[in-house]
C-alpha positions in Angstrom: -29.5 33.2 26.8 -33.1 34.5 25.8 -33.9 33.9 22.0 -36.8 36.1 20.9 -38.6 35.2 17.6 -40.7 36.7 15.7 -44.0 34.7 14.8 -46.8 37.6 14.2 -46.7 38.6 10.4 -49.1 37.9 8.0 -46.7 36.0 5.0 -48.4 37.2 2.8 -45.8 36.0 0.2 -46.7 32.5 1.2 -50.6 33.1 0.9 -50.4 29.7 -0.7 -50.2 28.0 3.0 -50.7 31.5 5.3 -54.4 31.5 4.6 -55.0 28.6 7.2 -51.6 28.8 9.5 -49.0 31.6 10.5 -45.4 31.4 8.2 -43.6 30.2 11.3 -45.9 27.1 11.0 -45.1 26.1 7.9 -43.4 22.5 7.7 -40.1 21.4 6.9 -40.7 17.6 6.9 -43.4 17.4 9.4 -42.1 20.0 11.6 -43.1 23.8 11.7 -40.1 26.0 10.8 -39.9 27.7 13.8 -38.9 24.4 15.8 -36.0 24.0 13.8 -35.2 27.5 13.9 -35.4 26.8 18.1 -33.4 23.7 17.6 -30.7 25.9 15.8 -30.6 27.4 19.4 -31.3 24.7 21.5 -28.4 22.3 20.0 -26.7 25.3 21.2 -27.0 25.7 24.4 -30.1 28.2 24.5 -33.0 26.8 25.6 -35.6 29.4 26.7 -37.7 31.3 24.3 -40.0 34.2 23.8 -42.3 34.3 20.8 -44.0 37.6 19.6 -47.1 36.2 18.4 -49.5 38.1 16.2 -51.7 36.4 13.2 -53.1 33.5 13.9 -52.0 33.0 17.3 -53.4 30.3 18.4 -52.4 27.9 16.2 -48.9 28.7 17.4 -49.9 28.3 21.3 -52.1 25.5 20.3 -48.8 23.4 18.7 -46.9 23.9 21.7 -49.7 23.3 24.3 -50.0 20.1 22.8 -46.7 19.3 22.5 -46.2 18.9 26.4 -49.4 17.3 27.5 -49.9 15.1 24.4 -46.1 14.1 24.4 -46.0 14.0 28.4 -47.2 11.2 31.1 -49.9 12.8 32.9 -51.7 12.6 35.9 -55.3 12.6 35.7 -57.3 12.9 39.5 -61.2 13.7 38.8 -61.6 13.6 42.6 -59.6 17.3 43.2 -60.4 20.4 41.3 -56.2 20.4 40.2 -57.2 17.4 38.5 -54.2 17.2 35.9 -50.2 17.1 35.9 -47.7 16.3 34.3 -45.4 13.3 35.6 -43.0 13.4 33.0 -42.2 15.7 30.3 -41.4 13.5 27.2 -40.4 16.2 24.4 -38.0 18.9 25.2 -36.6 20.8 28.3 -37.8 24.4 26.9 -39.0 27.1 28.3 -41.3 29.3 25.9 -43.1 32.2 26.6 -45.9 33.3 24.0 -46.7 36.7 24.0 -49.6 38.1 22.0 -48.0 41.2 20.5 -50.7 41.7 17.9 -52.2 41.1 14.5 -50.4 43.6 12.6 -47.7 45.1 14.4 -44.6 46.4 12.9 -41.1 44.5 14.3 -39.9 47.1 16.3 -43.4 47.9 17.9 -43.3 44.5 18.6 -40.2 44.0 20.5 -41.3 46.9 22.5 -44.3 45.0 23.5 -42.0 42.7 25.0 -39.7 44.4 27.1 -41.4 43.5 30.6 -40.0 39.7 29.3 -36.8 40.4 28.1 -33.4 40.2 30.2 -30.2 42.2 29.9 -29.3 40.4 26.8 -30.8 38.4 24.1 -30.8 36.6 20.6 -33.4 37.6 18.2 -34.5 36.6 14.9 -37.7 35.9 12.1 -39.4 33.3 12.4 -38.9 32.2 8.7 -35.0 31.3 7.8 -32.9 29.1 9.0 -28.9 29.0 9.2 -25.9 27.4 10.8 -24.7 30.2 12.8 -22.5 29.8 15.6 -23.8 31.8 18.2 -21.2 31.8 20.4 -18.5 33.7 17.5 -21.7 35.4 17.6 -21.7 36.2 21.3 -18.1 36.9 21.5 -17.9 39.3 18.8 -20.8 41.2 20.2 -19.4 41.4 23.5 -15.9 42.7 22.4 -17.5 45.4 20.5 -19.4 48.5 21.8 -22.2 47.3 19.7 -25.9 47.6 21.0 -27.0 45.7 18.5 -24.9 42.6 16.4 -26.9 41.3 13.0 -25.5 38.5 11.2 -25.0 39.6 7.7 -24.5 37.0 4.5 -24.1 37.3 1.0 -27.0 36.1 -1.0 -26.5 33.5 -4.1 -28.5 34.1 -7.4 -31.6 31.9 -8.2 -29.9 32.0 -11.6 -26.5 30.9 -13.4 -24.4 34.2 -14.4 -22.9 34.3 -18.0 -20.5 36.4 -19.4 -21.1 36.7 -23.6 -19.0 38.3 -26.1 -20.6 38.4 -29.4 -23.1 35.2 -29.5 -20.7 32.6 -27.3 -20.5 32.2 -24.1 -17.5 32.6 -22.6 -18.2 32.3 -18.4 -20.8 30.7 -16.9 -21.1 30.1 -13.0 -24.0 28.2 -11.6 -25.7 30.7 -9.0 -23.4 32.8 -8.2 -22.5 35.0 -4.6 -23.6 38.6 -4.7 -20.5 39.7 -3.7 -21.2 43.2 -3.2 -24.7 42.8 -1.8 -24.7 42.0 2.3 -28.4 41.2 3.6 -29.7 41.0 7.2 -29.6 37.3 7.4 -31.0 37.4 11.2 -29.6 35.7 14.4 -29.2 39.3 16.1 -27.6 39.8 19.3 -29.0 42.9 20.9 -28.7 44.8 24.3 -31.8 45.9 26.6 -30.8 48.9 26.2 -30.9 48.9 22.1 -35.4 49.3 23.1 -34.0 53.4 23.4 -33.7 53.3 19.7 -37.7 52.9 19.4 -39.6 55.2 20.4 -42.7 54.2 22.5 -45.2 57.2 21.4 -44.7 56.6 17.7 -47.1 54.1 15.9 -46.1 51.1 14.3 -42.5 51.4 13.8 -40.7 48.4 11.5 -37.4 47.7 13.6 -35.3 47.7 10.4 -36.4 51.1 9.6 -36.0 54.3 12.1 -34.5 52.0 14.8 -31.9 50.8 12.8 -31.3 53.8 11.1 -30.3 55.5 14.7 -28.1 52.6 16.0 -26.0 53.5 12.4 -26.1 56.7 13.0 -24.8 56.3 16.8 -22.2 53.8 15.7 -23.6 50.9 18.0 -25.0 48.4 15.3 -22.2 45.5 14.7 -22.1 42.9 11.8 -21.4 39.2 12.4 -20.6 37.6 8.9 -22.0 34.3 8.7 -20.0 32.3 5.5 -22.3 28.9 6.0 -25.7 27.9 4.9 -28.4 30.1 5.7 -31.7 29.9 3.5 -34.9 32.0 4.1 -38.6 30.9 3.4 -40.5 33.7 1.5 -41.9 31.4 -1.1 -43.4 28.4 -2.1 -40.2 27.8 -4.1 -38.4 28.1 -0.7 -40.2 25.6 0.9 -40.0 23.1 -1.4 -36.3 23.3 -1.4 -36.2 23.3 2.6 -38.0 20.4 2.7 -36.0 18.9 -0.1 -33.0 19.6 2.2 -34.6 17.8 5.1 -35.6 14.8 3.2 -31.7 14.1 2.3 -31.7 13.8 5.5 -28.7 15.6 7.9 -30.0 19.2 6.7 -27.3 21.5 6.7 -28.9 24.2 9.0 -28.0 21.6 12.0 -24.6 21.5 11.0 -23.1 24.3 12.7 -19.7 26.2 11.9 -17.1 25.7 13.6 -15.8 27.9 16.7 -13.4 30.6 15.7 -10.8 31.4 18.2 
């Protein structure tokens, strides 16, 4: 199936590195994010790609353009005005299509921009969090529901240890706890074609997870896909650190994906 990411915002929460490179850029180890996000994908079976590019495009095109004819065995002929091909392509059997979508589009104006791309039914998901989601309970849920649109949901953890005190002793404490009652959008979305109804072309700018959203509720069509594994986002620099803390213990737990459920 089609994966769609988004790669176009400004990350502006990471100005520390998004001065010079796009978020999705960013490494973990001495990879951008969003190749492992594809691998996530790719390990499982989906291996063609659409990227809504926006800020900083080109370093994004420029990463994968090199990728192939730096990693690749190439023909060179200066006699013919074709003069270069590839013999044999060395890195990875992807296909990805990057589509300038602009600088500061909102999501759902952005996925709009893409329709002429997209098929009947596709994965999407930010280019800045990563998570060992199986997509196919993923797919199968989605498909035995009436849903236009399946997000996967998680409960977040606290940055902080939780304490219960009575007087001036501490009675509970519990290292980072789940917000059990809290469910966020963790990404990995499965959506219909047909969900693009639920943004409206002649409005400006519209954020996906606003009015789009709002109307999918409304009509009953958006499912949720409860993901209980590891799933860790990059807003900030404290993020990244960890991520690449992860990857340099080496078997990072964003590969390791859940088991099927039957």
């Amino acid at each position: 199936m089609q994966v769609v990411i988004f790669a176009g915002g400004l990350g502006t929460r990471l100005s520390e590195k998004t001065n010079s490179i796009p978020k999705p850029m960013i490494n973990i180890g001495n990879i951008p994010i969003i190749e492992h996000i594809m691998e996530i994908y790719s390990i499982q079976g989906h291996t063609e790609f659409v990227i809504a590019c926006g800020y900083k495009q080109e370093v994004i095109k420029r990463y994968f353009y090199e990728k192939l004819f730096l990693g690749s065995d190439l023909h060179i002929d200066f006699n013919k005005k074709e003069s270069l091909s590839i013999i044999k392509n060395k890195y990875k059997g992807w296909k990805i299509s990057l589509i300038d979508t602009g600088n500061l589009t909102q999501t759902g104006s952005r996925l709009l921009k893409l329709k002429p791309f997209l098929n009947d039914k596709f994965f999407l998901t930010y280019g800045d969090g990563v998570g060992n989601v199986n997509l196919q309970n993923l797919v199968d849920q989605h498909n035995k529901t009436k849903a236009e649109i399946t997000i996967t949901t998680i409960n977040p953890t606290s940055r902080y240890g939780s304490l219960v005190v009575k007087g001036n002793k501490v009675k509970t404490f519990i290292e980072k706890p789940e917000f059990s009652l809290e469910i966020v959008n963790a990404g990995f979305m499965l959506l219909n074609k047909s969900f693009l109804k639920y943004i409206v072309a002649n409005q400006s700018n519209i954020p996906l997870e606003a009015e789009p959203f709002q109307r999918a509720v409304k009509d009953g069509v958006m499912g949720a896909f409860h993901h209980r594994g590891f799933w860790h986002p990059m807003d900030t620099l404290r993020d990244n650190i960890k991520l690449n803390k992860l990857w340099d213990e080496g078997n990072p737990p964003w590969l390791k994906i859940q088991p099927l459920v039957s």
